[in-house]
N, CA, C and O atoms as a DFTB+ gen file, in Angstrom:
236 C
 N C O
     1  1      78.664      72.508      91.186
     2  2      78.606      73.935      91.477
     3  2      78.967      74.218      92.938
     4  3      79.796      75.114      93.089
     5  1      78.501      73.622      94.043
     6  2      79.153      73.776      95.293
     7  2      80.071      73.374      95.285
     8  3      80.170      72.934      96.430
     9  1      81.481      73.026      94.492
    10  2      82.697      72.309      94.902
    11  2      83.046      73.812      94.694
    12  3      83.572      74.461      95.599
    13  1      82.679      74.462      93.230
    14  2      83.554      75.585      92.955
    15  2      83.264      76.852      93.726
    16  3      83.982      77.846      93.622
    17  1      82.349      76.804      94.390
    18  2      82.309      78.175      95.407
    19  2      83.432      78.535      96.177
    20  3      84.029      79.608      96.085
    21  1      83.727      77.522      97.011
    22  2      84.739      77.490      98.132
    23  2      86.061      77.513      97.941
    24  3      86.928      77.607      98.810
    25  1      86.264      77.383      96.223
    26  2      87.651      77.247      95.715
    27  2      87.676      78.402      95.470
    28  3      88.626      79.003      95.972
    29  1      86.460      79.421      94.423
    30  2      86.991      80.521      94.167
    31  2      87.203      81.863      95.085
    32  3      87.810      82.924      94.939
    33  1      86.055      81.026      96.530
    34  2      86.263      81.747      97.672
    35  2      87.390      81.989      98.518
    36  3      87.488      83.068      99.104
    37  1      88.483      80.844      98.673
    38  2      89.840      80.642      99.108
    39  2      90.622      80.938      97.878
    40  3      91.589      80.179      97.937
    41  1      90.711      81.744      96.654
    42  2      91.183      82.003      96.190
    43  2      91.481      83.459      96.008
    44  3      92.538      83.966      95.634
    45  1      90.402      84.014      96.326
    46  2      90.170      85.606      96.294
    47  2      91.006      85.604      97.742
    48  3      91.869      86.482      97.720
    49  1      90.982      84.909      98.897
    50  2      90.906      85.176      99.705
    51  2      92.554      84.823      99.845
    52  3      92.964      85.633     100.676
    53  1      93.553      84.072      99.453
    54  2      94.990      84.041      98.860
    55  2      95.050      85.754      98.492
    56  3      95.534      86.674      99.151
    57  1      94.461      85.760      97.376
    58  2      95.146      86.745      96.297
    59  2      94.764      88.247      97.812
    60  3      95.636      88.797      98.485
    61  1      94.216      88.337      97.843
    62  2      93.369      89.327      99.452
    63  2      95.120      89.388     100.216
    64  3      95.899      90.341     100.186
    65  1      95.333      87.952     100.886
    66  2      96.476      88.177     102.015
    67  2      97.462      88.237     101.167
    68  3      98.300      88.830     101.846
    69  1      97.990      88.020     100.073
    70  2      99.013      88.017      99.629
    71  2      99.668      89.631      99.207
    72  3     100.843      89.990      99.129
    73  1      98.358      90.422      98.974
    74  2      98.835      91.492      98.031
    75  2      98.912      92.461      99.381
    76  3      99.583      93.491      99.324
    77  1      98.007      91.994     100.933
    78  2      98.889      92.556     102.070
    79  2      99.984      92.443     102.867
    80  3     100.516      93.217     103.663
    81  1     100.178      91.549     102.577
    82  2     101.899      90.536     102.901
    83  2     103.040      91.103     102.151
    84  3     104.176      91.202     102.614
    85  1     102.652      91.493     100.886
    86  2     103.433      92.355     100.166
    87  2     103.725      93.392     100.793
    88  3     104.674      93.502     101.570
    89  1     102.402      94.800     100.312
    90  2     102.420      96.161     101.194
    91  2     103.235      96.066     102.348
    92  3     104.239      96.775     102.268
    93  1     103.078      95.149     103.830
    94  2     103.510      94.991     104.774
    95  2     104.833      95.161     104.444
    96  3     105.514      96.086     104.888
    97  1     105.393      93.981     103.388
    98  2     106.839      93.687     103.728
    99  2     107.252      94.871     102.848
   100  3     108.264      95.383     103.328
   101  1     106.773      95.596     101.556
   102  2     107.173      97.216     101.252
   103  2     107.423      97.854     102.360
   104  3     108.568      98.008     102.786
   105  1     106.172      98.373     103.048
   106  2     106.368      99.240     104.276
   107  2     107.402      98.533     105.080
   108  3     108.292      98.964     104.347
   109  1     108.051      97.833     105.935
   110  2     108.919      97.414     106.723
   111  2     110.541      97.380     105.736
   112  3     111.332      97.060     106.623
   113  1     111.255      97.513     104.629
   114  2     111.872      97.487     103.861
   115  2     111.967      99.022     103.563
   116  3     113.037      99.591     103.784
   117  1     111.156      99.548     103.191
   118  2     111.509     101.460     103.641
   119  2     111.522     102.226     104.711
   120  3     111.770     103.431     104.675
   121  1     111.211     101.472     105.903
   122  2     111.432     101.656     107.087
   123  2     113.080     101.036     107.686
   124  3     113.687     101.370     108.703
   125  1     113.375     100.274     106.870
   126  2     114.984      99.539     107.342
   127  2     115.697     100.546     106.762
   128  3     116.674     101.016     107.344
   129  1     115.330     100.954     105.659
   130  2     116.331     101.455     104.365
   131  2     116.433     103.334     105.218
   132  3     117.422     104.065     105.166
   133  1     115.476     103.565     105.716
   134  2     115.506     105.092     106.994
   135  2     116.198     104.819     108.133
   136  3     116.808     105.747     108.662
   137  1     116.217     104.124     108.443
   138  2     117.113     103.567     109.880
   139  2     118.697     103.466     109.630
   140  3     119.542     104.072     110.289
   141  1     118.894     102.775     108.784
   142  2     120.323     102.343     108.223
   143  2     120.997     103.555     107.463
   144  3     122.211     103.726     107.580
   145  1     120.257     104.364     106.717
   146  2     120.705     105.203     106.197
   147  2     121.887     106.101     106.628
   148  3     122.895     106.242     105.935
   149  1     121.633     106.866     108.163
   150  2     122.812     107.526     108.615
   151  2     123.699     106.900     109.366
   152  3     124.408     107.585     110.102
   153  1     123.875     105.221     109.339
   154  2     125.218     104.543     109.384
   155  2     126.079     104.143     108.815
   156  3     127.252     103.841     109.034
   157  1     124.717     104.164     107.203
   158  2     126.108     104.239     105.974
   159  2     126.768     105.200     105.803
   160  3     127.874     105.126     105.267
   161  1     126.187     106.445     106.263
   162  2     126.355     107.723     105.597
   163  2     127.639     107.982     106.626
   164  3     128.733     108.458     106.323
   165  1     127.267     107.610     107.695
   166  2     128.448     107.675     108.764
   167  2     129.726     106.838     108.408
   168  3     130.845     107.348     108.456
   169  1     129.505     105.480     108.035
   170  2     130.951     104.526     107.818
   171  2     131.525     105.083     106.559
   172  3     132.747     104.993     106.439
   173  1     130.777     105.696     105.513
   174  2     131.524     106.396     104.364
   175  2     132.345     107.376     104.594
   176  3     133.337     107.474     103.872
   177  1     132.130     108.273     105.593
   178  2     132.454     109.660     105.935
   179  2     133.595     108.784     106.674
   180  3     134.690     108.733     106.114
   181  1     133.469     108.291     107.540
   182  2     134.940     107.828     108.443
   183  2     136.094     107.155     107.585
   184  3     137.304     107.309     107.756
   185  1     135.293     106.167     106.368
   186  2     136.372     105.564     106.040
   187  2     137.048     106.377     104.697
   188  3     137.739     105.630     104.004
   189  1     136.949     107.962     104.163
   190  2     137.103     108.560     103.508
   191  2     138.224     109.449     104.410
   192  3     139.071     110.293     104.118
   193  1     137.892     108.973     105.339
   194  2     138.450     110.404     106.479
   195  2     138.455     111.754     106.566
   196  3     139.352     112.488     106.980
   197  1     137.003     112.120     105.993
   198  2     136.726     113.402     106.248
   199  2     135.629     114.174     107.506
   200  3     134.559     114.782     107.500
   201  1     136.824     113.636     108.699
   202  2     136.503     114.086     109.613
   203  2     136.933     115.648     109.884
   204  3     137.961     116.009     109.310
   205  1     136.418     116.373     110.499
   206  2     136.688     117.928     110.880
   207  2     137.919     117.685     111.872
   208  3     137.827     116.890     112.807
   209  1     139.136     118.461     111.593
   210  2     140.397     117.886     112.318
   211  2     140.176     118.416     113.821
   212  3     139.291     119.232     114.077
   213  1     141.162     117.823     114.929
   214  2     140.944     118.165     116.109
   215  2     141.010     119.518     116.807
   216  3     141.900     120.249     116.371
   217  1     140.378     119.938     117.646
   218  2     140.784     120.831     118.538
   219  2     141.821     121.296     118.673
   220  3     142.704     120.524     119.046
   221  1     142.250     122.998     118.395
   222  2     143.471     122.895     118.721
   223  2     144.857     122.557     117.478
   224  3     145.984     123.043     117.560
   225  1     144.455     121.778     116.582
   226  2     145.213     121.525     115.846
   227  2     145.838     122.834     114.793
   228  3     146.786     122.897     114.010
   229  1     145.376     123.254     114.984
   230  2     145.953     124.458     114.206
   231  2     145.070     124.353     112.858
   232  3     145.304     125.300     112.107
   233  1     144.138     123.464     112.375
   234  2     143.986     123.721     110.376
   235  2     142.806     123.997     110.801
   236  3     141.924     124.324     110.007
């Protein structure tokens, strides 16, 4: 009976850090995916070339 204390105690205590290791790496992964967002949004727009034409240009 004392062998199994300490096992099911380091076990809760796995399943404990693991399911915050998760959350963590969720939260940091929707935080990349907000950051990056208006550089895709930017390299799409350039490589479509719908930029607003220049100054001056007459259109």
């Amino acid at each position: 009976m004392q062998t199994y204390t300490p096992i099911a105690l380091l076990s809760l205590l796995g399943v404990t850090l693991s399911a915050t290791v998760d959350g963590a790496f969720e939260s940091l992964v929707r935080l990349l995916e907000i950051a990056t967002a208006p550089y895709i949004l930017s390299a799409q727009t350039e490589q479509r070339g719908d930029l607003s034409p220049e100054r001056g240009s007459g259109r």
